[in-house]
C-alpha positions as CSV (number, residue, x, y, z in Angstrom):
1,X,25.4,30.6,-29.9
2,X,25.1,33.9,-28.7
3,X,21.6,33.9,-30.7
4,X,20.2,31.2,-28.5
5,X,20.9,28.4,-31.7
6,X,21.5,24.8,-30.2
7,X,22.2,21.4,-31.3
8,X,21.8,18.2,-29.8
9,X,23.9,15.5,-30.4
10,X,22.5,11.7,-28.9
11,X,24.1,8.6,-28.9
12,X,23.6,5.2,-28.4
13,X,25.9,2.8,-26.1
14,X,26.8,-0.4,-27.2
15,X,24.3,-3.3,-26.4
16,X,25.3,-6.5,-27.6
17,X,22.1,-6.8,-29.3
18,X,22.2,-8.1,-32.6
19,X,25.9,-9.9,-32.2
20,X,26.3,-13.5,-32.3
21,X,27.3,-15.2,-29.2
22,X,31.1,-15.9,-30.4
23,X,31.5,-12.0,-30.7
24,X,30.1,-12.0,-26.6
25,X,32.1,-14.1,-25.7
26,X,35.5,-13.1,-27.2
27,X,34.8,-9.4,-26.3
28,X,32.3,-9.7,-22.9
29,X,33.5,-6.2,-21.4
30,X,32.9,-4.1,-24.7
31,X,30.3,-1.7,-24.1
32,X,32.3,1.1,-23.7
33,X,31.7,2.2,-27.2
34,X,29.3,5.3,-27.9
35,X,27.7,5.6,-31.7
36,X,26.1,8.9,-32.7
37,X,22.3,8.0,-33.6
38,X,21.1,11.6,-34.8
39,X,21.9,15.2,-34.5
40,X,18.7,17.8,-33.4
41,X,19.1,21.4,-34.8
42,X,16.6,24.2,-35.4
43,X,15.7,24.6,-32.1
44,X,12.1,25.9,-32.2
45,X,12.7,28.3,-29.3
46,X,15.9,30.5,-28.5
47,X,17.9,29.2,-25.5
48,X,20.5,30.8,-23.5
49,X,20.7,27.6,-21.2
50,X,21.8,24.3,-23.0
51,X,18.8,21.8,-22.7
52,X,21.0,18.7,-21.9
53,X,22.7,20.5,-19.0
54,X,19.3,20.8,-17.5
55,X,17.2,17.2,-18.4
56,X,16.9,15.0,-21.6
57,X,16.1,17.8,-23.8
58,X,12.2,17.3,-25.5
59,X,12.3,15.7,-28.9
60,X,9.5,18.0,-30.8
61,X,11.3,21.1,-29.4
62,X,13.6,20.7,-32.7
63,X,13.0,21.2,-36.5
64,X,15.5,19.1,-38.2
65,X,17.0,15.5,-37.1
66,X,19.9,13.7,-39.0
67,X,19.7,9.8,-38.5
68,X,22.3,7.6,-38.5
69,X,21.1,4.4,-39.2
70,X,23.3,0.9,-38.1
71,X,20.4,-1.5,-39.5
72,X,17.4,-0.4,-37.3
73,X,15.5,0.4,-40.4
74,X,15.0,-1.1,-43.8
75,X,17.6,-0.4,-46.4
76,X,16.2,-1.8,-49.7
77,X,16.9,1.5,-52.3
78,X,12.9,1.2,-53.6
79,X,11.6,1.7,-49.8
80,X,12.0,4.8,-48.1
81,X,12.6,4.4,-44.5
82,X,9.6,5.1,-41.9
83,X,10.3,7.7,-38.8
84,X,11.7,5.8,-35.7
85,X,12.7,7.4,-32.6
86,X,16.6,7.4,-33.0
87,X,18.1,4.8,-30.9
88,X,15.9,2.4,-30.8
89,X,15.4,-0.6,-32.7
90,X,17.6,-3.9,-33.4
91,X,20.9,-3.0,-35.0
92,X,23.2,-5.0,-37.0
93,X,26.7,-6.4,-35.7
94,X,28.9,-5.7,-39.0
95,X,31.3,-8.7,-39.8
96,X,34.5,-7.1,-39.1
97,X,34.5,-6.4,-35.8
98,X,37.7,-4.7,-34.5
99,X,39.2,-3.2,-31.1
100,X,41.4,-0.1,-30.3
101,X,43.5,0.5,-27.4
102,X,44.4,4.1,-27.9
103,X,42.7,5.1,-25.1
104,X,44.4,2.5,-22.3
105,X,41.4,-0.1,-22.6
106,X,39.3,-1.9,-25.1
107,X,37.6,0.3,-27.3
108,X,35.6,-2.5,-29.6
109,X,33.3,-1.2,-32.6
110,X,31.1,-3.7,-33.7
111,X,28.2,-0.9,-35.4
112,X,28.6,-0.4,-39.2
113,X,26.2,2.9,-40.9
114,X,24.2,1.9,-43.2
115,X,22.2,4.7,-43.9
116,X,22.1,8.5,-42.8
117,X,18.4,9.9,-42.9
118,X,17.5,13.6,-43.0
119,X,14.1,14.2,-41.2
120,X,11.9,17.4,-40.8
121,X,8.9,18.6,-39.2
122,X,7.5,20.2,-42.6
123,X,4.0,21.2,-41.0
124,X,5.9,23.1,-38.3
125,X,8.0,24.5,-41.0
126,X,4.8,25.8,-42.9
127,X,2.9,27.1,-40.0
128,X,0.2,24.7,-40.6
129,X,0.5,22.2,-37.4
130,X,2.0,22.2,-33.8
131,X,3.2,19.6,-31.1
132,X,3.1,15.9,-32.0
133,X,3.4,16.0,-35.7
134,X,5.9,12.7,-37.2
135,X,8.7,13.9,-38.9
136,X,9.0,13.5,-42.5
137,X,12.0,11.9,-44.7
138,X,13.4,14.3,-46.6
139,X,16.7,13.3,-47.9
140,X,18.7,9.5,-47.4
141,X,22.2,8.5,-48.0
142,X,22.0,5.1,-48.5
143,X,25.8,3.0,-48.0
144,X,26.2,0.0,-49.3
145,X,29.1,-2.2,-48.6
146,X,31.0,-5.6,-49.4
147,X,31.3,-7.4,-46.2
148,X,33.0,-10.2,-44.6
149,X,34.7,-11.0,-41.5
150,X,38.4,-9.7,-42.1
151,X,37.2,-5.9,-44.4
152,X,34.1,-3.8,-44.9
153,X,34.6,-1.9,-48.1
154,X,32.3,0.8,-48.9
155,X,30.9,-0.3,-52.4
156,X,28.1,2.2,-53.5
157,X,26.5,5.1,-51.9
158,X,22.9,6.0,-53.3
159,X,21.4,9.9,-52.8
160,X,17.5,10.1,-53.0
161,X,15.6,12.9,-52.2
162,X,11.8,12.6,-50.8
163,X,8.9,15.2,-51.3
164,X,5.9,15.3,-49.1
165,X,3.4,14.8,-52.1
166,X,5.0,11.7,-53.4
């Protein structure tokens, strides 16, 4: 913006990881696939330069990460979610894997969101702490669906809210 407001959007290339060896097999050439793992916004200091056009942009320089979670972290309702750098982690391969074409080659999505996580940096936010501090969970949108190998269908979706005092 002309204010020197940036976001950062990151994403994570498909691996493999987490997909059983049929799914290799059948799809070998399928990493062409990009999923967004979180969004950095709040940038702590006003740019006129975009930070990705220069390096890897620093990951304490923002205030506020969304997460999008495809199994990395837990998802039972009664836990909340520990920080983890986005991107990282094992994922889940969802049941229904599925191709598209549109784009003259095989575009196959084998990721599912489970969960999207709102973190802060709530001591920078207060003043009270610098560099270096973890994140904390302030918000989760948990998804649950009913899967199998022909249909995901979203079932439920849970909202809970976190405070830093418990």
């Amino acid at each position: 913006s002309l204010t020197g407001e940036q976001m950062y959007y990151q994403y994570r290339a498909e691996d493999d990881d987490g997909c059983d060896e049929a799914e290799r097999d059948a799809h070998p050439q399928a990493g062409a696939q990009r999923y967004p793992v979180a969004v950095w916004y709040g940038n702590r200091q006003a740019a006129r330069t975009l930070p990705a056009l220069v390096s890897t942009p620093s990951m304490d320089s923002w205030l506020f990460i969304l997460v999008f979670d495809y199994g990395e972290r837990s998802s039972v309702l009664s836990e909340a979610p520990v920080w983890q750098t986005p991107g990282s982690g094992e994922w889940l391969c969802r049941q229904d894997c599925f191709s598209g074409y549109e784009f003259g080659f095989n575009l196959r999505t084998r990721r599912l969101c489970r969960q999207v996580l709102m973190f802060h940096y709530l001591d920078v936010l207060t003043g009270s702490s610098g560099a270096n501090d973890a994140p904390a969970l302030i918000s989760r949108l948990l998804l649950d669906y009913r899967e199998n190998p022909s249909l995901s269908l979203l079932e439920n979706v849970h909202q809970v809210a976190y405070e830093s005092d418990g």
